[in-house]
C-alpha positions, -999 to +999 in steps of 0.1 A: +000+000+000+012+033-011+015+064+016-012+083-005-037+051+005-024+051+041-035+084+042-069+081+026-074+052+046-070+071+079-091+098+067-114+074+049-118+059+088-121+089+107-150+101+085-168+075+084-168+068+121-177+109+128-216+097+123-212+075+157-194+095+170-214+128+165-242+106+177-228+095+211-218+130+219-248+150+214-270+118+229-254+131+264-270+162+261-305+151+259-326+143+290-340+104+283-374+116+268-373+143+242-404+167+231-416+155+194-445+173+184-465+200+201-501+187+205-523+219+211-508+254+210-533+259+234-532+233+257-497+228+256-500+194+248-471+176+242-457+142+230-422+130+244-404+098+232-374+082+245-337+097+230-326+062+216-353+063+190-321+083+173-300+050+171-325+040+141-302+066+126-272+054+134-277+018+114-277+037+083-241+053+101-224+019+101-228+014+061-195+042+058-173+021+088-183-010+070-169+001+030-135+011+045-131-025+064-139-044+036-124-023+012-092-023+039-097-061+036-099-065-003-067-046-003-047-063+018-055-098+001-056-084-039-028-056-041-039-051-074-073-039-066-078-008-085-108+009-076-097+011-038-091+053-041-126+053-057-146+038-028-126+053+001-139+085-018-173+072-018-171+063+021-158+100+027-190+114+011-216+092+026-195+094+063-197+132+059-228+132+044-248+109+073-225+130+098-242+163+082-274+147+090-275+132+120-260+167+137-288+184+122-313+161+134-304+159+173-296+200+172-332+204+168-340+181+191-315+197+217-336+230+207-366+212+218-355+208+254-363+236+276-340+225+304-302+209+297-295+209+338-295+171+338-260+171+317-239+144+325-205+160+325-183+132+334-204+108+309-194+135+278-158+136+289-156+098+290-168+092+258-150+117+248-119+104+257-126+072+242-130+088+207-097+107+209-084+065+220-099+051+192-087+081+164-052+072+182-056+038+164-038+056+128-012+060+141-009+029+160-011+018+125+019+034+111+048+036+140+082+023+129+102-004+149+111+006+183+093+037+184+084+045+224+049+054+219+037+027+204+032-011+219+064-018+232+074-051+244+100-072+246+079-100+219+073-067+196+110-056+200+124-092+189+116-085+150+104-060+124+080-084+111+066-092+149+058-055+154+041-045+121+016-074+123+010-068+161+005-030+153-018-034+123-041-057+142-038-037+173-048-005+157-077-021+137-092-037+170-083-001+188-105+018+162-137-005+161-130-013+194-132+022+209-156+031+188-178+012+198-173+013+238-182+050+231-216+045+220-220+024+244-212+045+275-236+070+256-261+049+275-248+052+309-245+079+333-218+090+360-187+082+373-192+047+366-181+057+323-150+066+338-143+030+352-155+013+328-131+031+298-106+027+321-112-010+322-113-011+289-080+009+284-064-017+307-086-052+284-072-036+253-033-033+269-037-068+281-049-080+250-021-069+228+007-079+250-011-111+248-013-110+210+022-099+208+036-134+228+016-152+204+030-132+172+062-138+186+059-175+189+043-181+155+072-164+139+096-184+159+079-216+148+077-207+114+117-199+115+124-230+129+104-253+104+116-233+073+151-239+087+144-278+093+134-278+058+162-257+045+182-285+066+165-319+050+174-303+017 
């Protein structure tokens, strides 16, 4: 892959993920029923409906994410494949696109609602947080051997080839991963968001020093049975 389709890629991502994320965000600042429609002018009759009626939204949101991983995918297995610029174009305009609309639509909603004092400040800030984790995933992607701030072990140190296939599956399962923790502590409230990205900072650690061992040991394994074989010949 070229470093003009690294780049698209990572852009390609990042906008077609802005959707979910938009939606997460602005979710926090709505109270958990929402005005719809005013019944009677007069009466001031009025109809209220739960917030997560939005997330009918965001399955149309996922169809961006889900043309950049299989377009991601098709590339990595046919390096030949030619229209991959095309459809990371096409991605980019329906993630800006969906982005464009769902913004619109929960603005006016947030203009519905008289009264924002119920704002869960520490439930923003964690999913927050976890965005600006998962956009971190690029350049997880991209760090060369030995770089310090990147997953740094002593099974990713051992080879060149160890660390790129540790840190292209780390920063795929960083981005999806992340992304989708922060919709999900969209739907809870308090402190509690805090401990649970936390925890899941300290799963996805785990996980890739894990992953890294194993790396490690397949690539050992492989060296020795390609040097048996280089041997019985």
């Amino acid at each position: 892959m070229t470093r003009s389709e690294r780049w698209l890629t990572s852009v390609a991502l990042i906008t077609s993920v802005l959707p979910l994320i938009f939606m997460a965000l602005i979710l926090k600042l709505l109270p958990q029923s929402i005005p719809v429609v005013e019944l009677s002018v007069v009466e001031h009759s009025v109809e209220y409906a739960s917030k997560y009626n939005n997330l009918i939204m965001g399955l149309f949101c996922v169809v961006p994410l889900s043309i950049v991983v299989i377009a991601r995918y098709i590339k990595g297995h046919v390096p030949d494949y030619h229209n991959y610029k095309a459809i990371l174009l096409v991605s980019m305009a329906l993630g800006l696109s969906f982005t464009g609309i769902v913004t619109y639509g929960l603005i006016v909603q947030i203009g519905r609602v008289q009264d924002l004092r119920d704002f869960d400040v520490s439930g923003f800030c964690s999913v927050l947080l976890s965005v600006a984790f998962a956009m971190c995933g690029n350049v997880t992607r991209y760090r060369k051997w030995g770089s310090r701030i990147a997953l740094n072990n002593r099974f990713t140190r051992s080879s060149a080839c160890v660390w790129k296939a540790v840190h292209n599956n780390a920063a795929a399962v960083q981005i999806l991963g992340f992304v989708l923790i922060s919709v999900l502590l969209s739907f809870i409230r308090g402190w509690i968001t805090f401990a649970l990205l936390a925890a899941s900072v300290a799963v996805f650690a785990g996980w890739a020093y894990l992953y890294s061992y194993l790396v490690r040991n397949a690539f050992e394994r492989r060296k020795r049975d390609h040097a048996a074989e280089m041997g019985a010949i």
